[in-house]
KEGU-536364 format. One record per atom (N, C-alpha, C, CB): residue number from 1; atom name; x, y, z. Coordinates in steps of 0.1 Angstrom, whole numbers, plus 5000, padded with zeros to 4 digits. Glycine has a CB too. Example, Ala and Ser with C-alpha at 12.3 -4.5 7.8 and 13.67 -1.06 7.14 Angstrom:
2
(1 "N" (5132 4943 5078))
(1 "CA" (5123 4955 5078))
(1 "C" (5132 4967 5078))
(1 "CB" (5113 4955 5090))
(2 "N" (5128 4978 5071))
(2 "CA" (5137 4989 5071))
(2 "C" (5129 5000 5079))
(2 "CB" (5141 4994 5057))
***
This chain:
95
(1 "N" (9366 8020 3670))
(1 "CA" (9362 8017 3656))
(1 "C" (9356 8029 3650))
(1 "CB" (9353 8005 3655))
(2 "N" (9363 8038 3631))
(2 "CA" (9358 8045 3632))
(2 "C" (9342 8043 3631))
(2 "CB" (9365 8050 3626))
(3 "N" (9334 8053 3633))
(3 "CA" (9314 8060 3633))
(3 "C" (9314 8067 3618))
(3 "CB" (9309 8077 3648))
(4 "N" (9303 8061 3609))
(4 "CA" (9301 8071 3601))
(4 "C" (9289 8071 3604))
(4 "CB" (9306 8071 3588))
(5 "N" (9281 8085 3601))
(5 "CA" (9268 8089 3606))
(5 "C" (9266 8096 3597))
(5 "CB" (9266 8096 3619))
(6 "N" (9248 8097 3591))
(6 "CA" (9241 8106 3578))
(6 "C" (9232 8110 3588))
(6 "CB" (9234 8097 3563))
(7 "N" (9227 8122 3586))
(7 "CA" (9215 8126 3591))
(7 "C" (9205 8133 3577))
(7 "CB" (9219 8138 3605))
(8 "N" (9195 8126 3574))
(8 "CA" (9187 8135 3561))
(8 "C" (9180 8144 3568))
(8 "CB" (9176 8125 3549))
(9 "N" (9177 8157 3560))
(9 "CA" (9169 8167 3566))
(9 "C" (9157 8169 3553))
(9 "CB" (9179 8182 3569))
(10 "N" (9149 8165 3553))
(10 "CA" (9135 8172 3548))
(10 "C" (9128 8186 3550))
(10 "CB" (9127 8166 3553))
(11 "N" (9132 8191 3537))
(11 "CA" (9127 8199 3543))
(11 "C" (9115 8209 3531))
(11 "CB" (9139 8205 3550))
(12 "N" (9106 8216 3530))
(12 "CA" (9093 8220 3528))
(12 "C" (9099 8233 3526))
(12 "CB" (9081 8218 3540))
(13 "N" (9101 8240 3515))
(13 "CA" (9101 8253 3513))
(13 "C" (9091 8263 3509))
(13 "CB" (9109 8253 3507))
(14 "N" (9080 8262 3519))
(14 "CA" (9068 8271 3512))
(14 "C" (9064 8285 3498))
(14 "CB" (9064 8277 3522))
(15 "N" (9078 8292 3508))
(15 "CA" (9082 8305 3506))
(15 "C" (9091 8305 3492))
(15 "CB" (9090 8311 3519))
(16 "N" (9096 8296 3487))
(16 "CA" (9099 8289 3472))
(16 "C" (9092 8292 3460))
(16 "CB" (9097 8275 3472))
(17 "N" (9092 8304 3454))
(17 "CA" (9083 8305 3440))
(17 "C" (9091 8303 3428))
(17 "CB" (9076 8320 3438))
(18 "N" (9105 8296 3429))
(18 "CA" (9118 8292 3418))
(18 "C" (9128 8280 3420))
(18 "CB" (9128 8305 3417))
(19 "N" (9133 8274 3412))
(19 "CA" (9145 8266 3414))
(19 "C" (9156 8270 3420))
(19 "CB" (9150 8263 3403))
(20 "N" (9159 8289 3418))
(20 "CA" (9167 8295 3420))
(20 "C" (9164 8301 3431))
(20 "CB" (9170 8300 3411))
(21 "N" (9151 8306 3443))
(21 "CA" (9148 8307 3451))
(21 "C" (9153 8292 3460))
(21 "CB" (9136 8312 3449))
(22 "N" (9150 8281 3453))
(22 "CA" (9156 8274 3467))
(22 "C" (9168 8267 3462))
(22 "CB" (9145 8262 3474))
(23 "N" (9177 8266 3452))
(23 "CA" (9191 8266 3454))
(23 "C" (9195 8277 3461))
(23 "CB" (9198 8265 3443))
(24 "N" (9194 8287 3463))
(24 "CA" (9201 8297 3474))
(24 "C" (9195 8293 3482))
(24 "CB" (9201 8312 3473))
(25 "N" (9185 8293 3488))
(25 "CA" (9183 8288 3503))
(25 "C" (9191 8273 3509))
(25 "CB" (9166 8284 3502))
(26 "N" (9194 8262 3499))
(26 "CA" (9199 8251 3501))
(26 "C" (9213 8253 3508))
(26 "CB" (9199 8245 3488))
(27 "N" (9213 8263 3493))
(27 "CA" (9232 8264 3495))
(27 "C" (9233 8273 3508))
(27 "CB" (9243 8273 3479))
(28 "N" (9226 8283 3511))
(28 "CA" (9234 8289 3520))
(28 "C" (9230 8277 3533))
(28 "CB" (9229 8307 3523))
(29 "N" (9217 8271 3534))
(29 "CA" (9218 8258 3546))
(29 "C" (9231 8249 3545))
(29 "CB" (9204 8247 3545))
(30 "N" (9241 8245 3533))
(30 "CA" (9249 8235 3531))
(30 "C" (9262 8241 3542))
(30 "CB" (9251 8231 3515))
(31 "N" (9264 8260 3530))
(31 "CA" (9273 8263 3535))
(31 "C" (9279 8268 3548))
(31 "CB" (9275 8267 3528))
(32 "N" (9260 8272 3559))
(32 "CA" (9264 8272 3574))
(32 "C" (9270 8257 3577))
(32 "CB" (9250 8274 3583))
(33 "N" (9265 8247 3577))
(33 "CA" (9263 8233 3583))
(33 "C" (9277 8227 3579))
(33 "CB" (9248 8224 3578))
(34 "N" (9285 8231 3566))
(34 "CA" (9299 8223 3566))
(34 "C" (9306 8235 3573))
(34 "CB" (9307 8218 3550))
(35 "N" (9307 8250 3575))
(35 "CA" (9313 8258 3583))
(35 "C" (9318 8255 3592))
(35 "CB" (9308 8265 3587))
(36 "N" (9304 8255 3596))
(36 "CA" (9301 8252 3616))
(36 "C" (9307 8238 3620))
(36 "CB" (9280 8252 3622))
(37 "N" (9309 8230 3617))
(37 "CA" (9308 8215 3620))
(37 "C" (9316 8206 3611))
(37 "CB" (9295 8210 3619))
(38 "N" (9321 8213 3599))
(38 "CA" (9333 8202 3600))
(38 "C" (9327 8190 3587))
(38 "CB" (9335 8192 3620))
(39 "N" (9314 8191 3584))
(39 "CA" (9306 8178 3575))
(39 "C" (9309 8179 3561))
(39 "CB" (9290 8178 3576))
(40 "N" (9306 8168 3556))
(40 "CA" (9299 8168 3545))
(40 "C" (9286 8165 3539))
(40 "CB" (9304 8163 3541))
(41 "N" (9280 8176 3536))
(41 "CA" (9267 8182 3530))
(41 "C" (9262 8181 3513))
(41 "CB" (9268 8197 3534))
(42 "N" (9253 8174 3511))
(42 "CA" (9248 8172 3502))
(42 "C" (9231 8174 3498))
(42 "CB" (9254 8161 3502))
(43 "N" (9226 8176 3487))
(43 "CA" (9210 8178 3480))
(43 "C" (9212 8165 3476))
(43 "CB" (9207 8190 3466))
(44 "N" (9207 8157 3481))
(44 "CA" (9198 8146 3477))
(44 "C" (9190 8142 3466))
(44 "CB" (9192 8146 3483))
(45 "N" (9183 8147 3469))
(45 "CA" (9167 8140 3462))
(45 "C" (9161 8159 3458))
(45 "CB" (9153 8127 3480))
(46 "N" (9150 8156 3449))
(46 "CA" (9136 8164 3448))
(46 "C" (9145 8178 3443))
(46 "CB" (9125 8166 3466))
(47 "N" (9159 8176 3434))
(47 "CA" (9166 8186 3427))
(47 "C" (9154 8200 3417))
(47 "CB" (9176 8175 3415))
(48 "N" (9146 8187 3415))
(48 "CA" (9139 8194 3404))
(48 "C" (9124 8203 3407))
(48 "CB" (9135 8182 3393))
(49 "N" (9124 8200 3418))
(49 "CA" (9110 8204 3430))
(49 "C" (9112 8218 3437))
(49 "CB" (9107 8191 3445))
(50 "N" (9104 8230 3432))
(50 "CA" (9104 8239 3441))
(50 "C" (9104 8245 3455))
(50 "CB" (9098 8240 3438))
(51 "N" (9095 8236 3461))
(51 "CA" (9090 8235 3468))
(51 "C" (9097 8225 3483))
(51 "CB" (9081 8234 3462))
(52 "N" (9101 8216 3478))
(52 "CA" (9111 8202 3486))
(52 "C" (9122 8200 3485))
(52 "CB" (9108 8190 3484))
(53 "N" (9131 8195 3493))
(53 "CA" (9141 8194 3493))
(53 "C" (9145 8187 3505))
(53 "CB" (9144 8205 3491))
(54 "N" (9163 8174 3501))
(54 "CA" (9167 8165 3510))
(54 "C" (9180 8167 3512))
(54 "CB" (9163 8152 3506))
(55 "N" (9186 8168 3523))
(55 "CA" (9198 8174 3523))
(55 "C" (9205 8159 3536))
(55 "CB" (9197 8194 3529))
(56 "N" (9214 8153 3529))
(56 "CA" (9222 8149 3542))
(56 "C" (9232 8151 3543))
(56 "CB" (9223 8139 3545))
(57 "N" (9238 8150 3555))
(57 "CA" (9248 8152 3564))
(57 "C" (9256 8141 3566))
(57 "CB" (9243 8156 3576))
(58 "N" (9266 8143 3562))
(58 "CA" (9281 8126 3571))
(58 "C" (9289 8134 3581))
(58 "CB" (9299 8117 3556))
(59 "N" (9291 8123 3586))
(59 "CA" (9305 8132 3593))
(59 "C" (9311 8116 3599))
(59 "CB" (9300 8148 3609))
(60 "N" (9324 8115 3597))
(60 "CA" (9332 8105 3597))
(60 "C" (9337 8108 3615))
(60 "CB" (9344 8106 3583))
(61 "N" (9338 8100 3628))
(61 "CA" (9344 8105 3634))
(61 "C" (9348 8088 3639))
(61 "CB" (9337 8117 3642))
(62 "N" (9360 8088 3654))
(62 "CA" (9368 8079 3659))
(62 "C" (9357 8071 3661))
(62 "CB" (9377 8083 3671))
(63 "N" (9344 8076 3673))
(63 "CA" (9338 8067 3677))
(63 "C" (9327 8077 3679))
(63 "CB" (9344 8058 3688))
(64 "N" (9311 8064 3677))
(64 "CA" (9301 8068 3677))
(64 "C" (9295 8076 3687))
(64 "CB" (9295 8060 3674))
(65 "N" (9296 8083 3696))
(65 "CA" (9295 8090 3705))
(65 "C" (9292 8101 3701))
(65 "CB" (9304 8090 3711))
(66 "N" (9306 8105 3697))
(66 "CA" (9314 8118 3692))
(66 "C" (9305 8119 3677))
(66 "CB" (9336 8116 3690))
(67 "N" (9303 8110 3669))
(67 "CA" (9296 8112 3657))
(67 "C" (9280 8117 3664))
(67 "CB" (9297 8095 3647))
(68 "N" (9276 8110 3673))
(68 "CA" (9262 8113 3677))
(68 "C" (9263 8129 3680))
(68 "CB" (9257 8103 3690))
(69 "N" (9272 8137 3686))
(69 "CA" (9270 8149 3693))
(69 "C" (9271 8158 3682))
(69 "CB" (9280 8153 3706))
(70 "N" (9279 8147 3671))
(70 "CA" (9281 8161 3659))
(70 "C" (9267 8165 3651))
(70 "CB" (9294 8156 3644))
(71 "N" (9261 8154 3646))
(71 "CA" (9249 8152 3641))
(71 "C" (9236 8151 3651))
(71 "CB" (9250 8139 3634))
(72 "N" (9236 8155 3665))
(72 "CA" (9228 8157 3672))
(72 "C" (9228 8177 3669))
(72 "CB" (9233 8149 3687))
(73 "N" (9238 8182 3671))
(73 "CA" (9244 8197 3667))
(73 "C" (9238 8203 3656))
(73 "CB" (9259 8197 3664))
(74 "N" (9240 8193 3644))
(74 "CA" (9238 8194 3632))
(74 "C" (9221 8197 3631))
(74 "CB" (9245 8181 3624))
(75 "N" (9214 8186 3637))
(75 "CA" (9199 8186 3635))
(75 "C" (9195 8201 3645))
(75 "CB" (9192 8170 3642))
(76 "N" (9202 8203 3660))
(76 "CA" (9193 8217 3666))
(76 "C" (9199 8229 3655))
(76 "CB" (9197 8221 3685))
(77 "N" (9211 8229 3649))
(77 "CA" (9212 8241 3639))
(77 "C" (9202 8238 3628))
(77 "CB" (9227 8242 3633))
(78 "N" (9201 8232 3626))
(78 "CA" (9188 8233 3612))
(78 "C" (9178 8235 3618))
(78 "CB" (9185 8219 3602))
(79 "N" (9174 8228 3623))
(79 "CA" (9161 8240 3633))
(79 "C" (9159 8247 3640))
(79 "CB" (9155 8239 3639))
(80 "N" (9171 8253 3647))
(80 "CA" (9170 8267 3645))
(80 "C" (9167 8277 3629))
(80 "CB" (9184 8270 3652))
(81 "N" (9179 8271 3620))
(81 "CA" (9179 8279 3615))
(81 "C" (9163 8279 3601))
(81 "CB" (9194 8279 3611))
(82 "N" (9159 8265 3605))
(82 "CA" (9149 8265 3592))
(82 "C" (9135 8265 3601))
(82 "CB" (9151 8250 3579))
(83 "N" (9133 8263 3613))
(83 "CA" (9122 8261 3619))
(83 "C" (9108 8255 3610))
(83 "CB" (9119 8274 3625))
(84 "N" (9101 8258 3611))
(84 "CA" (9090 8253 3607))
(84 "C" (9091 8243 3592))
(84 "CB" (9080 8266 3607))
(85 "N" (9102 8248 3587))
(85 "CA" (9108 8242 3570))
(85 "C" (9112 8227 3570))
(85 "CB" (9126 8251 3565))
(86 "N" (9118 8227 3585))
(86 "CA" (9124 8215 3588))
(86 "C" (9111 8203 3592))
(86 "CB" (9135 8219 3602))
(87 "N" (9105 8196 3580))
(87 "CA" (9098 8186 3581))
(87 "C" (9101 8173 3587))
(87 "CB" (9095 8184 3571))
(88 "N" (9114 8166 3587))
(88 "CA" (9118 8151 3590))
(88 "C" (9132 8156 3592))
(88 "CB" (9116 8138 3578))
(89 "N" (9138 8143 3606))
(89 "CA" (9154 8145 3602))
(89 "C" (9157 8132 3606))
(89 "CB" (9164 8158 3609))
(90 "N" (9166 8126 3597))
(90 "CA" (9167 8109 3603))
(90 "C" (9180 8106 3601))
(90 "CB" (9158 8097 3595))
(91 "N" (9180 8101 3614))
(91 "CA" (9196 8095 3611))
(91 "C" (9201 8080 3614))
(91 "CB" (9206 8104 3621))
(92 "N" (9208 8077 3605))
(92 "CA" (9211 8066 3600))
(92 "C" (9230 8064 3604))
(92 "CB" (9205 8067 3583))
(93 "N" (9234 8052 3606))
(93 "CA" (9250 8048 3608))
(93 "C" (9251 8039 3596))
(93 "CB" (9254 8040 3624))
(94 "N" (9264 8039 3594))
(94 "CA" (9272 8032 3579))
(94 "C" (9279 8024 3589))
(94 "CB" (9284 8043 3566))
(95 "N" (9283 8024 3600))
(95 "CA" (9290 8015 3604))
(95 "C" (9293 8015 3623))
(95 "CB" (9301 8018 3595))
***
């Protein structure tokens, strides 16, 4: 049965003094994470907030397993790549 899987990422952009300081930070996190993996990546929430920001993750696969290792992947690349930025990551199933 197909798995659909979200993972939200929270995340704390200290180093944020603009809107435009953290849409480029966003976007270049969206455009590693659908690269690398195949997802679909979205800004959420806190558009208008310097400083914060909610990004989730889908990824449609056969069976939940295979959805878990993609969005298991997904979460150690964001923390690698955002370390300390990376506040919350929660993942949630549609089905």
């Amino acid at each position: 049965m197909p798995s659909i899987g979200v993972i939200t990422l929270e995340l704390r952009l200290d180093g944020s003094h603009s809107l435009k300081d953290k849409r480029h930070f966003v976007k270049s996190l969206k455009d590693r994470l659908r690269s690398k993996f195949n997802v679909s990546v979205a800004e959420i929430d806190y558009q208008e907030l310097w400083q914060r920001g909610l990004v989730a993750v889908v990824t449609v696969s056969p069976d939940q397993p295979h959805a878990e290792r993609i969005l298991q992947s997904v979460e150690r690349e964001a923390a690698l790549l955002l370390g300390p930025l990376l506040v919350d990551a929660t993942t949630e199933w549609l089905s």
